[in-house]
C-alpha positions, 0 to 999 in steps of 0.5 A: 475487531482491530484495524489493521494496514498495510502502508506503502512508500515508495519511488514514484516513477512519473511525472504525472499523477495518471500512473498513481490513481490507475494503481491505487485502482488496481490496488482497490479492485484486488483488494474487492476481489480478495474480499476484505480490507480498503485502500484508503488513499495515497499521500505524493511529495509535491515534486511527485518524487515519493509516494505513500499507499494507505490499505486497511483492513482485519488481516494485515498479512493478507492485505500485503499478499494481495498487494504485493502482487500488485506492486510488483507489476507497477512501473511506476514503483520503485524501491517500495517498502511496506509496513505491515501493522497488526494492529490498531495505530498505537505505541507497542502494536507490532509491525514489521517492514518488508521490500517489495520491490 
């Protein structure tokens, strides 16, 4: 089965990383509820201005469903766009970019 994911970037709103870990929790935690797929981590620009979600699994679409919830109800997101990948990360893969928020 092919690995799909759903990648995340967006504003970071605070000035510390306690806000990020906390939704990368929420994020986890709706994701086990949901029953399949990961979050795979987090990349964060060194001035803590911009921030990259990484979620992985077999149905992208539902992944994003899942975390678009959850990215909804973040203070500290801001101007968030997600990449939804159908695929394996290779040339011709479809994907599509969406606003969140």
């Amino acid at each position: 089965m092919s690995e799909q994911a759903v990648i995340i970037r967006f504003k970071y709103i605070s000035s510390d990383l306690d806000a990020l870990h906390d939704l990368e929790d929420k994020l986890t935690e709706a994701i086990d509820e949901a029953g399949e797929g990961e979050c795979d981590g987090h990349d964060i620009t060194p001035d803590l201005a911009d921030a990259t979600i990484y979620l992985y699994g077999p149905d992208a679409e539902f992944l994003f469903v899942v975390a678009q919830q959850v990215i909804e109800q973040a203070d500290c997101v801001g101007d968030a766009i997600a990449t939804i990948r159908l695929g394996p990360a290779e040339d011709g893969v479809p994907e599509r970019q969406t606003r969140i928020k």
